[in-house]
N, C-alpha and C positions, 0 to 999 in steps of 0.2 A: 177579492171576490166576496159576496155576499150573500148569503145564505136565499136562495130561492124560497123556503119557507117561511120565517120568519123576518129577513132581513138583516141580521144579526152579520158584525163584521168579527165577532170573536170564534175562532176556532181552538180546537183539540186537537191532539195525537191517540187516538184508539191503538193504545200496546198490544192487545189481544190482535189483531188481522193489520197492524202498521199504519191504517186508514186514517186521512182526516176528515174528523166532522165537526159540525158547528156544536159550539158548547151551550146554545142556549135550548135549541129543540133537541138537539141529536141526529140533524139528519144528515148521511154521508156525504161531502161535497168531494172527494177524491180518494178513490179506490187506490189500494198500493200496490194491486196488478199493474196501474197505470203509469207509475211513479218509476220502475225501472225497466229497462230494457237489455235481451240478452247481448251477452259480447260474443265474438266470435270463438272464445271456445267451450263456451255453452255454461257459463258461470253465470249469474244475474248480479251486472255491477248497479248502482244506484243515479241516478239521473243527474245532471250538474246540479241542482240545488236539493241538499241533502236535506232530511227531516230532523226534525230537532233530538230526536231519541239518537240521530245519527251524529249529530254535532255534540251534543253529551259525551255519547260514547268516544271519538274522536279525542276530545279535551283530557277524557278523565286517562288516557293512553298517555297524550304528548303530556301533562301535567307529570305525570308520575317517571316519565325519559328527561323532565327537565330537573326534579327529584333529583334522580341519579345520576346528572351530568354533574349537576353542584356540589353533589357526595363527592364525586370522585374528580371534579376539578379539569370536566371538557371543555376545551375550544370551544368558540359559538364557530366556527366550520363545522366541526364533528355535529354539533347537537343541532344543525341542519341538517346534515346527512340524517340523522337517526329519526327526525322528526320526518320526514320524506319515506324512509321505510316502513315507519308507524303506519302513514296515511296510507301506504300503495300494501298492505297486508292485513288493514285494520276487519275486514271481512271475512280471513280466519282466522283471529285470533278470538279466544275464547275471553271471557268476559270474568269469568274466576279465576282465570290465572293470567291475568295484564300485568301482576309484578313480574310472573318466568319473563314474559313477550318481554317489556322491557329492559330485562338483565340482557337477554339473549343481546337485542338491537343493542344494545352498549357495548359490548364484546364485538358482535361482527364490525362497530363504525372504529372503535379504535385499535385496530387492527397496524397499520403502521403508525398511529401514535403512542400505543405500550405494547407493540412488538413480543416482550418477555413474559406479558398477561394472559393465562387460558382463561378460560371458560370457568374452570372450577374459582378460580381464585375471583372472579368476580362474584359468583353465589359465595365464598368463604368470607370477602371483608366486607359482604354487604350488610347492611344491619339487620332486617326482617329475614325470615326463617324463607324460603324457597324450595318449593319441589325442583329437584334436579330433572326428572323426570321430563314432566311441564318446558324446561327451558329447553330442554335438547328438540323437544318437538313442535318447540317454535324454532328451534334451531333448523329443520329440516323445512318447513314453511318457510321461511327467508331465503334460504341459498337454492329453492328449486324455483323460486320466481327470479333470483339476483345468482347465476351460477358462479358470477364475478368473485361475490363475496363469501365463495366457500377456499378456504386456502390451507392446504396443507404442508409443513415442511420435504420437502423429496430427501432431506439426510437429518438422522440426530444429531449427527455433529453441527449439525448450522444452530440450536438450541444452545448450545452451553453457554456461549457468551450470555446469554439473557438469563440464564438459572443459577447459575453456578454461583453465583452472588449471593441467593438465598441461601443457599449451604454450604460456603463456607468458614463461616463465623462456628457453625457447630461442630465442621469436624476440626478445625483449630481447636478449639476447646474441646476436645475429645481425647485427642493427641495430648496438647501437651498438659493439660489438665489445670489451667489457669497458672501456671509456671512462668515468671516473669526475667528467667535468669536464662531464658533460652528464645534467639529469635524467628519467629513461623516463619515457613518458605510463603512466598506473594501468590497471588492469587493468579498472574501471569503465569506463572512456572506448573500450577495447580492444570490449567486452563488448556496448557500446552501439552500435558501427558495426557489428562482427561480427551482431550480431542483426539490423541494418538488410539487410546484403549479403544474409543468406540468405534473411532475407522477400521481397525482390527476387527472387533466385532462384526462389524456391516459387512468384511470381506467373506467372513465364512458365516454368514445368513444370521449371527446370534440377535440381531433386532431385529427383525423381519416380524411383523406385524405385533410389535411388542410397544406399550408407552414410552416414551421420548424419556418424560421425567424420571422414573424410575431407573431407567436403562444410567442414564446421563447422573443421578445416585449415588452408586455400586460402583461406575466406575471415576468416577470421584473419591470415591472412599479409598478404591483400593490405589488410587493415583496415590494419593496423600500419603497412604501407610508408607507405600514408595519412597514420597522424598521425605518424611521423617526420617527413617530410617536411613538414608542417602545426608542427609544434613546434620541429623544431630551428633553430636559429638562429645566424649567424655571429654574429662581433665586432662588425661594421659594423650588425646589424639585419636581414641580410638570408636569404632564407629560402634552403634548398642547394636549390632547383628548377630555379637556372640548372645545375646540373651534369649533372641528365637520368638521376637514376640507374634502370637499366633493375631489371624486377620480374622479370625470367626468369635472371639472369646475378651479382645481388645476394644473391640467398637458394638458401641449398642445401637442396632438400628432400630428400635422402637422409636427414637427422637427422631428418626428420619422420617417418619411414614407422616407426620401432619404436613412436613414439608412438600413430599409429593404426591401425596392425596390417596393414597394404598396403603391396603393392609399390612400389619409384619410379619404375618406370614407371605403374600406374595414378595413383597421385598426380600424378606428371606430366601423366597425362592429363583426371585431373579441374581441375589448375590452369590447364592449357591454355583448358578448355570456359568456365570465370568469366571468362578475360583477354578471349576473343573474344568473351564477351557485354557483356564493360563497353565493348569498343571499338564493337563495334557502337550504345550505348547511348550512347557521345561521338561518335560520328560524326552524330547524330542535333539533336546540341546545336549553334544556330548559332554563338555564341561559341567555340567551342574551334574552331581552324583545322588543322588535316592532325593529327588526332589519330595517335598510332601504338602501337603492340601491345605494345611495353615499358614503356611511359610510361604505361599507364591507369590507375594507381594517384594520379596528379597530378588527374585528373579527377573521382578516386570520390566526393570529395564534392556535386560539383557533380549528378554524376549521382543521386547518393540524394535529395538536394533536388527533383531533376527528376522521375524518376521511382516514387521511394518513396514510400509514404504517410506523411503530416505528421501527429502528433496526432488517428491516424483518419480522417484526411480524404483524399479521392479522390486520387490523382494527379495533378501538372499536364501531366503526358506519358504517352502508351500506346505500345509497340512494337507493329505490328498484324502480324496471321503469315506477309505476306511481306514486313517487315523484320526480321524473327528468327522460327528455332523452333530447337529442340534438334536437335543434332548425330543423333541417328541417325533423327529425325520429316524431317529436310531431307535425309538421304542415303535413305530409304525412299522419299521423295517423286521423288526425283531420279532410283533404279532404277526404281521405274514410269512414270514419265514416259517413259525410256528404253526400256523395253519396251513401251510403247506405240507407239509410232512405228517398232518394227522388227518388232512386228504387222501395223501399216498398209501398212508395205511388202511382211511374206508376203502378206497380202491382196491387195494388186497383184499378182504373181506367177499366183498363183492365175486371176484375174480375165484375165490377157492367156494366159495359157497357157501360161505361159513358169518357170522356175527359177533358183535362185543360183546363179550359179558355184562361190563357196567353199561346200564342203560340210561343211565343219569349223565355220563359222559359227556364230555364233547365231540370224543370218536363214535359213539352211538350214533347222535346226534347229524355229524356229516354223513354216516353212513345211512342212515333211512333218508335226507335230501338226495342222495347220490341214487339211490337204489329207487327213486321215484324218477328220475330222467333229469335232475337240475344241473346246470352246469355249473364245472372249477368257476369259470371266471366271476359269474354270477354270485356264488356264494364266497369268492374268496373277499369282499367287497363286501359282505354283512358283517354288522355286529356279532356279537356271540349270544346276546339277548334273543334277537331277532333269529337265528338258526335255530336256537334250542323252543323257541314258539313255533315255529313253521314245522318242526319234529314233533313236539309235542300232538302240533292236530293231528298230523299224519297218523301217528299212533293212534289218538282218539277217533277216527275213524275208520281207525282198521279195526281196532276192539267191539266199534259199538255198531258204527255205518253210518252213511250219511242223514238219517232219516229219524237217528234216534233221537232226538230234540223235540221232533215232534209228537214221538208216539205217546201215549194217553197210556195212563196206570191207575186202576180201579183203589181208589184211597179206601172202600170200607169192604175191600176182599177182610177175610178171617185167617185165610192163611201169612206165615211169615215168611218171608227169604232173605238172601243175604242182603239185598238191593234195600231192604227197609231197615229203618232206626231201630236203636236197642233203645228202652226205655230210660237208660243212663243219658244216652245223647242226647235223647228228647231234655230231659231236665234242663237240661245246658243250656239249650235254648230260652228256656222257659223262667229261667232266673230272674 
């Protein structure tokens, strides 16, 4: 079409309003009101023939997903599929971060082609730096239009086969410490205990909303110390158990933590949660006599025999829920129980007519919510943050009243009282 003013067949893209006009006068030949129409769920998609700032943006997307497939060595299936997600998302993804969009759309297409691949390890062997951030929330832009393509494991044990690979080449060498006169147990026999510990775990809740990798770590580690100890063998025939090597002070999990993407202290702290549930699970065995916290690894198998399932078949042992539960079901248990009992005491208070001494307390504290009308249930469900604010005003309005915030104080009275600054405090300010 050409230009009603001047005749001119050359057009523009006006970036400011999306408009094209003619490049020679300026004058507007198509409004970008006109250019797109809404869809049905009230998004404004862009018309079949897109504008050129739209076909830029499109290219410099699929360019940078073709980048990444070549890095990493996709099928031309897959980098179909990714190129097709690019297009049908390309309108929210943000324009400063098209490297995250792209990491992301690589992860979610090769999903059954490297199976064993998260998320992290695609932003870790990529070569430009990436906001994690950035990726995850194109990660959630993807899977809320494709819910196909959001897939979660339902067990950690279904993981190991795909990780366990990565780690362990390091705890062999951990173990036997480059010693070439002794030969490491196979990564089969690794794979088959490690699978055993974690179905243990998942029976009495110990992964329950915890990482796959780290869980699948810990109990790898302690697998192995397992069959070291189960396979190595002196000169004499005899196995090194007499030596007592401890499972906290033998293995450094610092080298662990790039492997599954956490810090060493959480790793630490998920290696901690396995060591004191397998002791609690030898302490339970009558055979084994004063089991102890470094040594449960001498046990594991006795315990997987005990308490593991055999070929499907039930357990010969159960932990019931008060001989174990998970570390923060037995400290949640432990704070309410706690605040129970210094309920029953504001209640007493109440009841003789009498108060706490300590007003800083946290029986204070219950005791002015209780003596205002709030209820146990109500409060036994707060923090201890949140009680001792909710006390505090109470007090502050019983000291002062509700109204004192508002009331006006004559700044150039002559007189002093206690309510005013001593001239020291003034300073302090005034430094």
């Amino acid at each position: 079409m050409s230009c009603p003013n001047c005749g001119s067949e050359k057009k523009a893209l006006n970036e400011i309003d999306d408009s094209i006009c003619c490049s020679q006068c300026g004058v507007v030949l198509e409004n970008a009101s006109l250019r797109y129409e809404p869809a049905y769920y009230g998004v404004f998609v862009p018309s079949k023939e897109p504008s050129l700032q739209e076909k830029g943006r499109e290219k410099l997307f699929i360019d940078q997903f073709r980048i990444v497939a070549v890095y990493f060595g996709f099928p031309e299936d897959i980098v179909g599929r990714g190129e097709q997600i690019i297009k049908d998302n390309l309108y929210d993804f943000s324009n400063r971060y098209s490297q995250e969009a792209v990491i992301c759309t690589a992860y979610l297409v090769t999903r059954e082609w490297k199976p064993e691949w998260d998320l992290n390890d695609f932003v870790e062997f990529f070569t430009l730096p990436v906001d994690i951030v950035q990726v995850k929330r194109a990660y959630f832009i993807i899977t809320k239009r494709y819910p196909s393509k959001l897939y979660n494991w339902e067990k950690t044990s279904e993981q190991i086969d795909y990780f366990l690979g990565r780690i362990y080449p390091e705890i062999i060498r951990q173990l036997y410490k480059g010693s070439n006169k002794e030969k490491p147990f196979t990564i089969t026999k690794l794979a088959k205990k490690t699978k055993e510990l974690v179905e243990l775990g998942e029976t009495y809740g110990l992964n329950l909303a915890r990482k796959a990798r780290p869980t699948i770590t810990v109990a790898a580690i302690l697998a192995g110390l397992c069959l070291f100890v189960e396979t190595t063998r002196r000169k004499g025939g005899t196995t090194r158990s007499h030596l007592r090597m401890s499972c906290i002070r033998f293995i450094r999990l610092r080298l662990f933590s790039p492997l599954c993407y956490l810090s060493k202290l959480a790793l630490l702290s998920r290696y901690a949660e396995y060591i004191d549930f397998l002791l609690v699970c030898a302490k339970n065995l009558q055979w084994i006599k004063e089991p102890k916290r470094i040594h449960v690894h001498y046990y594991l198998s006795d315990i997987l025999d005990a308490f593991g399932q055999q070929n499907r078949n039930p357990p010969m042992m159960k932990l019931g829920p008060e001989q174990y539960s998970v570390t923060a079901f037995a400290k949640s248990k432990e704070r309410r129980e706690k605040m129970e009992n210094v309920l029953l005491t504001a209640q007493e208070h109440i009841e003789n007519g009498t108060a706490p001494q300590d007003e800083a307390s946290m029986e204070y504290a219950l005791y002015k919510l209780k003596s205002y009308g709030f209820n146990d249930q109500d409060i036994i469900n707060w923090s201890p943050g949140y009680i001792r604010g909710m006390a505090s005003s109470l007090c502050f309005r019983e000291a002062y009243g509700s109204t004192c915030c508002y009331a006006t104080v004559d700044l150039d009275r002559k007189e002093v009282d206690e309510v005013d600054m001593k001239d020291e405090e003034v300073q302090v300010y005034l430094r």
